[in-house]
DSSP file (Angstrom, degrees, kcal/mol; ACC not computed):
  #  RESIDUE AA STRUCTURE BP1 BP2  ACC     N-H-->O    O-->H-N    N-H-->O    O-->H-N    TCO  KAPPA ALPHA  PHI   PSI    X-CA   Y-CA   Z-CA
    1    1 A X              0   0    0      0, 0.0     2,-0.2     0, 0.0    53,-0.0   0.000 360.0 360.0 360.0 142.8  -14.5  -26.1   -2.0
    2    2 A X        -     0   0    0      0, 0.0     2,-0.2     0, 0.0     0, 0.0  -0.876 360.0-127.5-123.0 175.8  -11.5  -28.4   -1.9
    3    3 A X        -     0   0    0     -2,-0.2     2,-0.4     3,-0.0     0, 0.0  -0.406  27.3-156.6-106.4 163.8   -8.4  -28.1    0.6
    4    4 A X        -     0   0    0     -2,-0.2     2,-0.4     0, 0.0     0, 0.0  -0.893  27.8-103.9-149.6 144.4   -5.3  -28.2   -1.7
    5    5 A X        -     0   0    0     -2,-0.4     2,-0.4     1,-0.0     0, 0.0  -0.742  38.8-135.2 -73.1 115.2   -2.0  -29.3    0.1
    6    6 A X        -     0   0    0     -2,-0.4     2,-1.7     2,-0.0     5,-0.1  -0.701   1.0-141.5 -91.3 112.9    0.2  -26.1    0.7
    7    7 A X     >  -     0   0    0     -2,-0.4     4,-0.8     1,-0.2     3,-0.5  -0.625  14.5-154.7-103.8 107.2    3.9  -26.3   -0.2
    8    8 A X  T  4 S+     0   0    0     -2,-1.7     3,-0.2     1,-0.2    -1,-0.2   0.624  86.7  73.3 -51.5 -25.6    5.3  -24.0    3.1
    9    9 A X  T  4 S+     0   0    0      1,-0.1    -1,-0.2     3,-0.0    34,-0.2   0.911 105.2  34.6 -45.2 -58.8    8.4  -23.1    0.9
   10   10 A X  T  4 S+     0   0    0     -3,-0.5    33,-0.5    32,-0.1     2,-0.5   0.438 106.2  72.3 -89.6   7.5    6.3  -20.8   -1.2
   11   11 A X     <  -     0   0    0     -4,-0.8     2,-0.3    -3,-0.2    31,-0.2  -0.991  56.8-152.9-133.1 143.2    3.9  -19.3    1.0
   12   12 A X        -     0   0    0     -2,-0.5     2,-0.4    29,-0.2    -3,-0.0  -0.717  21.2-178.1 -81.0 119.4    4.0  -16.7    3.7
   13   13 A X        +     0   0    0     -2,-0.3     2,-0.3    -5,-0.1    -2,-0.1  -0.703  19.2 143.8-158.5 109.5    1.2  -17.5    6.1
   14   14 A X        +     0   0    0     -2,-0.4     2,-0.3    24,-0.2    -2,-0.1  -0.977  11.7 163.0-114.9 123.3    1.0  -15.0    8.9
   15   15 A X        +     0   0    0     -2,-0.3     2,-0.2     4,-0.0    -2,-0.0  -0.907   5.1 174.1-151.2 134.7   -2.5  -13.6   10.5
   16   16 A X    >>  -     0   0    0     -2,-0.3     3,-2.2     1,-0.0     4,-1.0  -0.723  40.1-112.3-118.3-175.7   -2.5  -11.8   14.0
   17   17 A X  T 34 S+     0   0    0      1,-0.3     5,-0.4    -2,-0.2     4,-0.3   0.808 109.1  80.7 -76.9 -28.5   -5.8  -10.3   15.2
   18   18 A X  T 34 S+     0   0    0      1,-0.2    -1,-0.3     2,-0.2    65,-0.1   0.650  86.8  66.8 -80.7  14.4   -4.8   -7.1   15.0
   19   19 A X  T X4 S+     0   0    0     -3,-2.2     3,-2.4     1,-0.1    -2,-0.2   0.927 109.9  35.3 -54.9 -64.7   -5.8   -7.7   11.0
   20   20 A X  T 3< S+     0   0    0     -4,-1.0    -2,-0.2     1,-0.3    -1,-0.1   0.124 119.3  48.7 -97.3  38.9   -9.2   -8.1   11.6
   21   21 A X  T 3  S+     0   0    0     -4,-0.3    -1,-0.3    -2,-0.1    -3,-0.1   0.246  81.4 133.1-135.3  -3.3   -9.5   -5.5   14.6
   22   22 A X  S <  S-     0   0    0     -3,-2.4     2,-0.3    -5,-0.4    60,-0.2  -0.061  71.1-110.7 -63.4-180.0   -7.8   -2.9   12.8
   23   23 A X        +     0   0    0      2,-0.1    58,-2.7    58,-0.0     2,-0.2  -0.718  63.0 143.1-108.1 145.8   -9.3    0.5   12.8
   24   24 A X  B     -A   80   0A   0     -2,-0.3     2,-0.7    56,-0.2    56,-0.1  -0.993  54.7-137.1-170.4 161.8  -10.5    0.8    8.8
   25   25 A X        +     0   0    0     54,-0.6     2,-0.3    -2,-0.2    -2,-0.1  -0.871  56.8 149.0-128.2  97.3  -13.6    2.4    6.6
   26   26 A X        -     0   0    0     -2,-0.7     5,-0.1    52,-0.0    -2,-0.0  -0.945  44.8-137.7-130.9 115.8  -13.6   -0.8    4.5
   27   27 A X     >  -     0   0    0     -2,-0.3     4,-1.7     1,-0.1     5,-0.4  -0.328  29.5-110.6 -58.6 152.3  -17.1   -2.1    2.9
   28   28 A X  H  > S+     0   0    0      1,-0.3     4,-1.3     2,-0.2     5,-0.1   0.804 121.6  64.9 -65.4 -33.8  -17.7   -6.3    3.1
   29   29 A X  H  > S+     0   0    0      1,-0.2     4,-1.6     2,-0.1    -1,-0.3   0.998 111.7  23.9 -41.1 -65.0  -17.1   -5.8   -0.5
   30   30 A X  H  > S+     0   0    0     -3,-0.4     4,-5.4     1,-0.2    -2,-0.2   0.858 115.7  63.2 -66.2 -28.2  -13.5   -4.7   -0.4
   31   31 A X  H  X>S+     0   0    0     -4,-1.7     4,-1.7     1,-0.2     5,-0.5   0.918 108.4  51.1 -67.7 -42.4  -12.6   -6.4    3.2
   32   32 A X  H  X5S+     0   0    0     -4,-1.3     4,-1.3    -5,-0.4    -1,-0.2   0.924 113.5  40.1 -55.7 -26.1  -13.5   -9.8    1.0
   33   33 A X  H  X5S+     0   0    0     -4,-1.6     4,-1.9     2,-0.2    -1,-0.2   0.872 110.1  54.4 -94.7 -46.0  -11.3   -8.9   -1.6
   34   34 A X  H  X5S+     0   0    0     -4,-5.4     4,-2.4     2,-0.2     5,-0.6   0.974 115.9  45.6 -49.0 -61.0   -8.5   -7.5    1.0
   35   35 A X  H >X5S+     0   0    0     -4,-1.7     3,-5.4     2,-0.2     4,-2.0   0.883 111.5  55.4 -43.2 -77.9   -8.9  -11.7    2.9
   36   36 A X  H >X<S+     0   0    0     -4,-1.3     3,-2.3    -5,-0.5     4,-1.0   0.757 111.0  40.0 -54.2 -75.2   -8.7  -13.3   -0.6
   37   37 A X  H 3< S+     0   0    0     -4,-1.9    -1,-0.3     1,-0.3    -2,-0.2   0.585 112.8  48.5 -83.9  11.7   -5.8  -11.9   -1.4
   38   38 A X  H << S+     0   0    0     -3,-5.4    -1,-0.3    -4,-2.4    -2,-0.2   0.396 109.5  61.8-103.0  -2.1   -3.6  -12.0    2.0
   39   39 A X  H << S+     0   0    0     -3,-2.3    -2,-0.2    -4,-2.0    -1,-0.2   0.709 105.3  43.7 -96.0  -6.5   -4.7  -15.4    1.9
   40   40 A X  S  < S+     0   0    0     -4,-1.0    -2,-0.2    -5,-0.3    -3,-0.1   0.461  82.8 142.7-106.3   9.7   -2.9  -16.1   -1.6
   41   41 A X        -     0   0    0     -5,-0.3     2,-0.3   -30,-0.1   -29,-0.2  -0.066  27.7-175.9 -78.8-168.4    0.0  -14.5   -0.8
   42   42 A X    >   -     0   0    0      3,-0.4     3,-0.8   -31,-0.2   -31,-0.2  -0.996  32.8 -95.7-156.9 131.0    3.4  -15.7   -1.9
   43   43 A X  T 3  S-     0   0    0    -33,-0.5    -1,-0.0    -2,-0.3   -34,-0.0   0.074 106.6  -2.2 -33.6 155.1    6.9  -14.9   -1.4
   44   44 A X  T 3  S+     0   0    0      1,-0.1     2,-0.5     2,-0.1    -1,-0.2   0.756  97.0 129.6  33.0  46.6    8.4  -12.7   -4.0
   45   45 A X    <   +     0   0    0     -3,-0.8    -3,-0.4     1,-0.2    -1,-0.1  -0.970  30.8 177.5-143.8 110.2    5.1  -12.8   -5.9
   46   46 A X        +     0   0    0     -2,-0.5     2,-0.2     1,-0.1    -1,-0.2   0.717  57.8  49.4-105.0   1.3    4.1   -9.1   -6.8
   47   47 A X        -     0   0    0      2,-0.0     2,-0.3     0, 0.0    -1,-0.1  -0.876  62.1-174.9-129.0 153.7    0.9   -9.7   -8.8
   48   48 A X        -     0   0    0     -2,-0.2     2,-0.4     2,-0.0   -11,-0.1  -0.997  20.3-145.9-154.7-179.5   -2.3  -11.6   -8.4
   49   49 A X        -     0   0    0     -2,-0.3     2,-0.4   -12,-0.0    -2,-0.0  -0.991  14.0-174.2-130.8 109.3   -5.3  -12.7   -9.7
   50   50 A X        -     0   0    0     -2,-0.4     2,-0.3     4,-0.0    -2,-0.0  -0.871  11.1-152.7-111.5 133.0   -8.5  -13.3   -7.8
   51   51 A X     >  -     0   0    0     -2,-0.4     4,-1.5     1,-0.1     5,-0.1  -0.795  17.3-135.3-116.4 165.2  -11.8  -14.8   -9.2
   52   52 A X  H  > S+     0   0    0     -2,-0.3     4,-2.4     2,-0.2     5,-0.3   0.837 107.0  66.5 -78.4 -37.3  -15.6  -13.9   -7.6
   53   53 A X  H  > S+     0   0    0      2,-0.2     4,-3.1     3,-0.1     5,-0.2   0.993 106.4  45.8 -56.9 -62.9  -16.5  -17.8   -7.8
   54   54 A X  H >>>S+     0   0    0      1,-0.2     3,-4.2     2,-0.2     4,-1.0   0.862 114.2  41.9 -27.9-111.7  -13.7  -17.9   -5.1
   55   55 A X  I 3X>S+     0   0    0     -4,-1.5     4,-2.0     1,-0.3     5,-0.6   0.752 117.7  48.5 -11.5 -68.7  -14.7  -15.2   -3.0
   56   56 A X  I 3<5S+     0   0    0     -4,-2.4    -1,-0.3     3,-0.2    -2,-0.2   0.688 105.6  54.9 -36.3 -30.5  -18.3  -16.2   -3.3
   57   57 A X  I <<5S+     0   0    0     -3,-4.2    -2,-0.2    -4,-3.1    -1,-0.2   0.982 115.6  42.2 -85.5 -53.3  -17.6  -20.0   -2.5
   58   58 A X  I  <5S+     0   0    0     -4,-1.0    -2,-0.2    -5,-0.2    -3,-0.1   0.825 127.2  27.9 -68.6 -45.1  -15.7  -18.7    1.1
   59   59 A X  I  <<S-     0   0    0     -4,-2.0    -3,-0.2    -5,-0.5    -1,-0.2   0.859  90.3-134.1-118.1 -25.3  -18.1  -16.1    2.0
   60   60 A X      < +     0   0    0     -5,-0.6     2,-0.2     1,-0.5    -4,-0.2   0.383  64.3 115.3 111.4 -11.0  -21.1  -17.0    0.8
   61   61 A X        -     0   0    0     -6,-0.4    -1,-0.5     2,-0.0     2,-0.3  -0.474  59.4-132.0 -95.1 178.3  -22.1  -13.5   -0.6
   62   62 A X        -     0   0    0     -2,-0.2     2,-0.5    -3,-0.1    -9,-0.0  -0.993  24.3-171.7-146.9 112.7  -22.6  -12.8   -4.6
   63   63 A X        -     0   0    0     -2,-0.3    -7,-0.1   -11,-0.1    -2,-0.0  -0.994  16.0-137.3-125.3 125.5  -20.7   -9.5   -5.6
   64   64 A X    >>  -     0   0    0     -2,-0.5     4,-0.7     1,-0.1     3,-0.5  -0.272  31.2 -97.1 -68.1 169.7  -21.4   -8.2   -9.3
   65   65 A X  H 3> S+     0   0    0      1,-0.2     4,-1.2     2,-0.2     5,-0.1   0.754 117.3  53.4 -54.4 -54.9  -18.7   -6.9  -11.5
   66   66 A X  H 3> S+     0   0    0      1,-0.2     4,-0.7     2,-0.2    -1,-0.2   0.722 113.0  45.0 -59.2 -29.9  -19.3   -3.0  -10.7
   67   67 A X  H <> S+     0   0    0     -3,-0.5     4,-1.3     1,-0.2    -2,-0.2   0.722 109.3  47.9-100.4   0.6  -19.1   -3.5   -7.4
   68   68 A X  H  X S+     0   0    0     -4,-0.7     4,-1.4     2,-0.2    -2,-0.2   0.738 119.3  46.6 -90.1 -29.0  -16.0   -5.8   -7.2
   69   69 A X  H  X S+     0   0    0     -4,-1.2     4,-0.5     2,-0.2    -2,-0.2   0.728 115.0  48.3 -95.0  -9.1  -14.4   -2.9   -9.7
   70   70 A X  H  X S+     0   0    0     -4,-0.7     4,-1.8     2,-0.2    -2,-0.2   0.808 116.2  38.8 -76.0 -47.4  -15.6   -0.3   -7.5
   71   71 A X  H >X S+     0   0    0     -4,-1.3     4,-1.1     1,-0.2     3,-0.6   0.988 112.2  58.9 -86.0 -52.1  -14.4   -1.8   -4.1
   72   72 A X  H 3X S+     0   0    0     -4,-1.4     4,-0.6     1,-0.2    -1,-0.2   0.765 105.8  47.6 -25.4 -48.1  -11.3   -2.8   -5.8
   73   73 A X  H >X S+     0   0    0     -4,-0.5     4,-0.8     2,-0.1     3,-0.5   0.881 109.8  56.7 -51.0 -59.4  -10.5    1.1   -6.8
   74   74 A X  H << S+     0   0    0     -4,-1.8    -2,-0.2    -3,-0.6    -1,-0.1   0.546  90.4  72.8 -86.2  -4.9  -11.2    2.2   -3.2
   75   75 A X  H >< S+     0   0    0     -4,-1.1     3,-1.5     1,-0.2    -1,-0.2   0.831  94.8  44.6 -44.6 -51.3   -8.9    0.1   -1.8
   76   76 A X  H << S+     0   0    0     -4,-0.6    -2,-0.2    -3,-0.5    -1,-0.2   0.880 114.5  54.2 -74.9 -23.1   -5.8    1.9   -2.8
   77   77 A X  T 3< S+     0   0    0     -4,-0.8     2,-0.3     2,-0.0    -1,-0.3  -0.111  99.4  74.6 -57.8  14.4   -7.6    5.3   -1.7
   78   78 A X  S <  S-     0   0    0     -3,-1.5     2,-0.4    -2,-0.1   -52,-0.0  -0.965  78.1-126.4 163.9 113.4   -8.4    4.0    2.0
   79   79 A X        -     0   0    0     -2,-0.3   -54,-0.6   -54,-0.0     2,-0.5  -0.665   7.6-150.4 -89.2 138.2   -5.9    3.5    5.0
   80   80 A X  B     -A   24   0A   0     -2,-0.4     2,-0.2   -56,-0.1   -56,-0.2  -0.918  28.5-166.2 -99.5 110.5   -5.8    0.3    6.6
   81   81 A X        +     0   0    0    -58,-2.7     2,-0.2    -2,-0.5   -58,-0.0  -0.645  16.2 173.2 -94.2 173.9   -4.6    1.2   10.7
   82   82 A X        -     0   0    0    -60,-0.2     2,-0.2    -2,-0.2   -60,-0.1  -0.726  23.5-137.4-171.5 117.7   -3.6   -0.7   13.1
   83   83 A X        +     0   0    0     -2,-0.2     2,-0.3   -65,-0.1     3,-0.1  -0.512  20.6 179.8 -73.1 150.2   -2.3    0.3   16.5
   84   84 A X        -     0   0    0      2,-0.4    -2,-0.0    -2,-0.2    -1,-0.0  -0.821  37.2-115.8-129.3-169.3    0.5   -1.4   17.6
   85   85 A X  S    S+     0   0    0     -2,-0.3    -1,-0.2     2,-0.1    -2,-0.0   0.950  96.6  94.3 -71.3 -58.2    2.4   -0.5   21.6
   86   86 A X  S    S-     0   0    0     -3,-0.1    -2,-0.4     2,-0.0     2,-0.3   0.070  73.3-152.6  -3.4 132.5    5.2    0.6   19.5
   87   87 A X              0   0    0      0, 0.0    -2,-0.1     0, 0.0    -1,-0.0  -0.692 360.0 360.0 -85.0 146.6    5.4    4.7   18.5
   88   88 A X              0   0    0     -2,-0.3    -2,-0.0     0, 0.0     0, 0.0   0.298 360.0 360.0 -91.7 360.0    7.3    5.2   15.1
């Protein structure tokens, strides 16, 4: 894996903890696919494109096609919580 120089005009890069303590029924498939892409986002930038080498190179796992279109699917089904102190 290489480090690529990050131009801070065009990227958003925010993570608090209560990402990865939120309360969620997400498989290590889909949570890998949920990282990879809050780690490309980009201001104003509504689409993207993730490849499995990627994902594979970072985490170390090997996800076939079916399950990457599977977990991908169940995402948009599947509430992500997070308490905050805050009521709405």
């Amino acid at each position: 894996m290489q480090l690529i120089d990050v131009n801070k005009e065009d990227k958003l890069i925010f993570q608090h903890n209560v990402i990865t303590s939120g309360r969620y029924d997400y498989s290590a498939c889909m949570l890998d696919i949920l990282f990879m892409v809050l780690s490309c986002l980009e201001k104003n930038k509504l689409e993207y494109t993730i490849h499995t080498h990627d994902i594979e190179v970072i985490t170390g796992r090997k996800w076939n096609y079916k399950q990457l279109r599977e977990a991908t699917e169940s995402i948009g089904s599947r509430m992500f919580e997070i308490d905050t102190p805050r009521k709405l």
